[in-house]
C-alpha positions in Angstrom: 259.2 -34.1 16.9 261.0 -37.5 16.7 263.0 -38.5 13.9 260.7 -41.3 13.1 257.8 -39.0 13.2 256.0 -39.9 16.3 255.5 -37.3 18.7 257.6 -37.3 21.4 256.2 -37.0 25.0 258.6 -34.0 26.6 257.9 -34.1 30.5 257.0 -29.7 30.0 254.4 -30.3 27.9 252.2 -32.8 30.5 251.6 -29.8 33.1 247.6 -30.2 34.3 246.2 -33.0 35.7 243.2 -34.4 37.2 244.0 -35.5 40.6 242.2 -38.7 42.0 241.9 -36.3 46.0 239.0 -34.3 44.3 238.5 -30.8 44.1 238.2 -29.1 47.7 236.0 -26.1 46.3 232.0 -26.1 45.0 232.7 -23.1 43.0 234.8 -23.4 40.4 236.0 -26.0 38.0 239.3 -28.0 38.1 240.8 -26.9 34.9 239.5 -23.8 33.5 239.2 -23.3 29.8 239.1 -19.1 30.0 237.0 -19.1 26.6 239.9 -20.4 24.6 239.4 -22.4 21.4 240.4 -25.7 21.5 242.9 -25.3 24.4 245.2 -28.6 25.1 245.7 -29.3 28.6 241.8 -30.2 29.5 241.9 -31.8 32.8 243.3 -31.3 36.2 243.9 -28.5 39.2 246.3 -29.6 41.8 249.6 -31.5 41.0 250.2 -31.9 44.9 249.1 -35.0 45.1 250.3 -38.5 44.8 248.2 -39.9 41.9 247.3 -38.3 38.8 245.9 -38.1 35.4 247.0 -36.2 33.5 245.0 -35.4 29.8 246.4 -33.2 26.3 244.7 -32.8 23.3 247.4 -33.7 20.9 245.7 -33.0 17.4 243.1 -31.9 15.7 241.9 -32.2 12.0 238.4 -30.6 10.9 238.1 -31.8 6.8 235.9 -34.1 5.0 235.2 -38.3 4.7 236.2 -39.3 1.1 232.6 -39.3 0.7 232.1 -35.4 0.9 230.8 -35.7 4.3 231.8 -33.1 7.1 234.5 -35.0 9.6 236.5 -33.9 12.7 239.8 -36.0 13.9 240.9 -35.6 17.4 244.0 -37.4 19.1 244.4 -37.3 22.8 247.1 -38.5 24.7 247.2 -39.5 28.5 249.9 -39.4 31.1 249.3 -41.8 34.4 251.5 -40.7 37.1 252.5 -42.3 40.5 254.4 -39.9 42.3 254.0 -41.9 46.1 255.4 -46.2 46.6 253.0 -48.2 47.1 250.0 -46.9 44.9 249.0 -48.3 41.3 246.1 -47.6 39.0 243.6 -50.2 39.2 241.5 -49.0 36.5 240.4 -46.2 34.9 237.2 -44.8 32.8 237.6 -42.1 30.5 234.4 -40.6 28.9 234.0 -37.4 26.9 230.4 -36.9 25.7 230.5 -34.1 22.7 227.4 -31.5 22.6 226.9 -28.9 19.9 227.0 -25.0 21.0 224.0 -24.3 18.2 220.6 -23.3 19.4 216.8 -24.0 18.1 214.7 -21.3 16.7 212.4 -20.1 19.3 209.5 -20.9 17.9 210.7 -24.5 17.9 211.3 -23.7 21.6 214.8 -23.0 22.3 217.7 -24.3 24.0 220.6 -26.2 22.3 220.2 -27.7 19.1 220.7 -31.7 20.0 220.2 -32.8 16.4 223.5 -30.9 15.4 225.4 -32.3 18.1 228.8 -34.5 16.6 228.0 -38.5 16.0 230.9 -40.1 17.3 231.6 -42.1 14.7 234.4 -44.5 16.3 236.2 -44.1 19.8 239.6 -45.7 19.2 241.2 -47.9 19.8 237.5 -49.6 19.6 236.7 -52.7 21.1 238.4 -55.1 23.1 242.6 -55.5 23.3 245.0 -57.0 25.3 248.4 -55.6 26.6 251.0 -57.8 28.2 249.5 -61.3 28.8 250.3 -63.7 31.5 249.7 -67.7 31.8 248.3 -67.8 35.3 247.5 -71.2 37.0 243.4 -71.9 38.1 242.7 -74.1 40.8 239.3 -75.3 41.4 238.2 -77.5 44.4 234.6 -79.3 44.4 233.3 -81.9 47.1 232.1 -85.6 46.7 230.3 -87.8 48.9 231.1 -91.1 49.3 228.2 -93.4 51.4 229.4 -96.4 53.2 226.4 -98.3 54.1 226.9 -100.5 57.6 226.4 -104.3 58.0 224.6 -105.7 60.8 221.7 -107.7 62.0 220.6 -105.2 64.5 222.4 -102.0 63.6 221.9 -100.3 60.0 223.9 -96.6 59.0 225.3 -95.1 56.5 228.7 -93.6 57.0 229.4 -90.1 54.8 233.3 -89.3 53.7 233.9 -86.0 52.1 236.8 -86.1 49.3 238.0 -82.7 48.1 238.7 -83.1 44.5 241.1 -80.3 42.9 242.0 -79.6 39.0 244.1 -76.8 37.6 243.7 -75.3 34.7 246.3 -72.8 33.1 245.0 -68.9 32.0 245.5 -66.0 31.0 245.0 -62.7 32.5 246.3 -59.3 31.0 245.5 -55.4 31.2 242.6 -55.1 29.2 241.6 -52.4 27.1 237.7 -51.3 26.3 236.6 -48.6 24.1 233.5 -47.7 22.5 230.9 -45.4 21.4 227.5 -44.8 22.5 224.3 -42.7 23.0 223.5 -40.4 26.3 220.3 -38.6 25.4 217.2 -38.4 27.3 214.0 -39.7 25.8 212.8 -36.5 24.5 216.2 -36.0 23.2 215.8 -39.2 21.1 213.0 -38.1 19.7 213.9 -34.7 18.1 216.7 -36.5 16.6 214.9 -39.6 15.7 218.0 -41.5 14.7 218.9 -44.4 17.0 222.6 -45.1 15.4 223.8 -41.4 16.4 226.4 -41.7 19.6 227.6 -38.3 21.5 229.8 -40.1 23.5 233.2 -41.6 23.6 235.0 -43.6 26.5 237.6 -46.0 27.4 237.9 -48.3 30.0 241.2 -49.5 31.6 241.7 -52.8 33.9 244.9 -54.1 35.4 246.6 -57.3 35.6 245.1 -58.5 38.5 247.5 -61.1 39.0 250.6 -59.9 38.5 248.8 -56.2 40.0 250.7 -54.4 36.9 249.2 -51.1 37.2 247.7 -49.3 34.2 249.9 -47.9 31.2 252.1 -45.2 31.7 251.4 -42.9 28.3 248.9 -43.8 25.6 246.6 -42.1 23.0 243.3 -42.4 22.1 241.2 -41.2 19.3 238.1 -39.5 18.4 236.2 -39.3 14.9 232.9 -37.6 15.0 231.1 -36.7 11.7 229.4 -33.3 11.8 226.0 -31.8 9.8 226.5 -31.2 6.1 226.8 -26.9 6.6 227.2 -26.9 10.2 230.2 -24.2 11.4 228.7 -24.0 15.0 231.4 -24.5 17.1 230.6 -28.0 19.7 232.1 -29.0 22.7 233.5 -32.2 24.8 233.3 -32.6 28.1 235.4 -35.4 29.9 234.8 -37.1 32.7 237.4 -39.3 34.5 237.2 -42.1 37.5 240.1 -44.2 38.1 240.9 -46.9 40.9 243.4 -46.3 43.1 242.9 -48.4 46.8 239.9 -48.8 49.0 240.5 -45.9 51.3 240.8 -43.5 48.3 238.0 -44.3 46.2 235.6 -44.2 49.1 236.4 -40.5 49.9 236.3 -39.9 46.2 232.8 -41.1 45.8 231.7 -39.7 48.9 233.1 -36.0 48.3 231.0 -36.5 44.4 227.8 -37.5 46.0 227.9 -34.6 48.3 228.8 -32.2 45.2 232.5 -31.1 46.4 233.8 -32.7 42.5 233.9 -30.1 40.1 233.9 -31.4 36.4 236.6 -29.6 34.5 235.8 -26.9 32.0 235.3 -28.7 28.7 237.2 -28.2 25.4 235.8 -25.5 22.5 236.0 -26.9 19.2 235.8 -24.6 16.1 235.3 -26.6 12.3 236.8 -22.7 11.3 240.5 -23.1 13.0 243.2 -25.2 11.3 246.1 -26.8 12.9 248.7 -28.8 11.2 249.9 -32.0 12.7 251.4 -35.8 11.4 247.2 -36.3 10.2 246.6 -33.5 8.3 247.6 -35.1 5.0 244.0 -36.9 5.8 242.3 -34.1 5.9 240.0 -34.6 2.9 239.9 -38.5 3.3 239.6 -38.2 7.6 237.8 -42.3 7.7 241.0 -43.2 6.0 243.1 -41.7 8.5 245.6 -44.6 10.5 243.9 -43.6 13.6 244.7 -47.1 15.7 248.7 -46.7 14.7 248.6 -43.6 16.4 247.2 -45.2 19.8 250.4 -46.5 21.5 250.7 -47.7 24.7 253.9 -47.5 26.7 254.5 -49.3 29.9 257.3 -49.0 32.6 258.6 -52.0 33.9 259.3 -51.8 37.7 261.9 -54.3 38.8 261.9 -55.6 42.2 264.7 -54.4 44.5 266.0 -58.1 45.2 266.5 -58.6 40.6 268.2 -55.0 40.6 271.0 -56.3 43.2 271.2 -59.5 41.5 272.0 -57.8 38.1 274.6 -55.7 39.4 276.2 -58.5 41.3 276.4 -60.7 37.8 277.0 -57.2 36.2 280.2 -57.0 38.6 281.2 -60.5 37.9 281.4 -59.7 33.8 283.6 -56.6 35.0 285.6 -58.6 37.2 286.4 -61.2 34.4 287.1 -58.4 31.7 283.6 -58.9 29.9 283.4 -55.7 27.6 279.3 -56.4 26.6 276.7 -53.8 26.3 274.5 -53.2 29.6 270.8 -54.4 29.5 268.4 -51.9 27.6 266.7 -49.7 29.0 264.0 -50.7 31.1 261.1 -48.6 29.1 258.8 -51.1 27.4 256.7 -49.8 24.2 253.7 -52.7 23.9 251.3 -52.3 21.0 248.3 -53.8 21.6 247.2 -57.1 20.8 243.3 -57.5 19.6 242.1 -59.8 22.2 240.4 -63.1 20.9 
């Protein structure tokens, strides 16, 4: 634990991930839970390979809303890892859809319980946000017809002149940052619960700078607060699901080897409302949609400077030597942006 509090991200502790080179095997998932409650490292299989995701339930509160009302906090934090040149995350879609583990009567036909399932009750950070924004410069080109009409007793025409008229405009584009909740039940699902403002799913979505081809964060959190059935102790479930964007060549075989079923989803996490942990949130635990959930979600990015700035700062670093300059070297180059609400 860091002085300040925050959690710090030791490299030992980030030690599954989900690799985008899919599983190679139909009969097994890529990260196995064994039966254990509420396990942490929830995604991946293979580490071999040169992009990954890598996932860790951080924290986990099960209390009460200040209202009385049943409430379960969860905290995840991500890891994006380039481990070959020349490869960035385009984008990435993270989506965990939560399910109870209770089941119906019988009589009342069987099979799991969907009206007991955890309503998601915000996915944060929720909505839309910006990280590092950049003016960019918009060209746009239209045509225009000029008609010149010929003189003449015997001859009449009309001569056609294309101009190409151009304006610029100045933009911005930035990583962008969605998240949201929302519903996946099948019609007769819909029914038995007959309540259209429940969600059972959670997701984020990811987009690079496009322009300046930035690459996705580094490490960030994310956040999860469901609200469960007044004297429900069943134990529920969530289940991710991750796509990400690498390059063309790699996200063709990707979706080729899911089609054909060689993907195997990852076993999901086991959540009990009977097991306590005690983390930086559990002050909250009896007031849990009072919680600071979006301070929690940091984003950290690495900046990457180009070979040709890296020589030019040591040669003006050499020159300050040279001339007996004593100051500080540059900071580190680790940048921590919070995210900005977009407009």
């Amino acid at each position: 634990m860091a002085s300040n509090g925050e959690l710090e991200i030791l490299p030992e502790q980030v030690e599954y991930g989900t690799v985008l080179h899919e599983a190679r095997s139909r009969d097994r998932a890529r990260q196995r839970n064994y039966g254990k409650v509420q396990h942490r490292k929830f995604t991946g299989y293979d580490q071999s390979l040169p992009m990954v995701i890598y996932g860790f339930r951080e924290e986990t509160v099960h209390g009460r809303s200040t209202d009385g009302r049943p409430h379960t906090l969860v905290i995840f934090r991500w890891s994006l890892q380039q481990r070959k040149r020349g490869r960035r995350f385009k984008s990435a879609r993270l989506k965990a859809v939560f399910r109870t583990t209770r089941t119906r009567d019988i009589s009342l036909g069987g099979g799991r319980d969907v009206c007991y399932d955890p309503h998601v009750v915000t996915a944060e950070p929720n909505g839309s946000y910006s990280l590092l924004p950049d003016s960019v410069t918009i060209s746009r080109t239209r045509g225009l017809e000029a008609g010149v009409e010929g003189g003449g007793e015997f001859a009449k025409g009309v001569a056609k002149t294309t101009y190409e008229l151009s304006t610029t405009a100045t933009g911005v584009d930035q990583i962008v940052i969605n998240g949201a909740e929302r519903n996946e039940y099948s019609a007769s699902d819909r029914t038995k619960i007959n309540d259209p403002d429940r969600c059972n799913v959670a997701e984020w979505y990811l987009f690079e700078n496009a322009t300046t081809q930035s690459g996705l964060p580094t490490f960030f959190r994310t956040a999860v607060l469901l609200e469960r059935r007044e004297g429900d102790t069943a134990q529920f479930t969530a289940k991710f699901s991750i796509h990400a964007e690498v390059d063309a060549l790699t996200d063709v075989w990707t979706n080729f080897k899911r089609v054909i079923g060689l993907i195997q989803p990852d076993d999901p996490i086991i959540f009990d409302p009977s097991v306590e942990e005690r983390g930086r949130l559990t002050a909250f635990k009896h007031e849990l949609d009072r919680a600071p959930i979006i301070d929690g979600c940091k984003f950290v990015m690495f900046k990457n400077d180009s070979a040709a700035e890296m020589d030019s700062d040591s040669e003006k670093n050499g020159e300050k030597k040279a001339q007996g300059d004593t100051s500080e070297d540059a900071s580190d180059a680790d940048e921590i942006s919070e995210i900005n609400e977009a407009e």
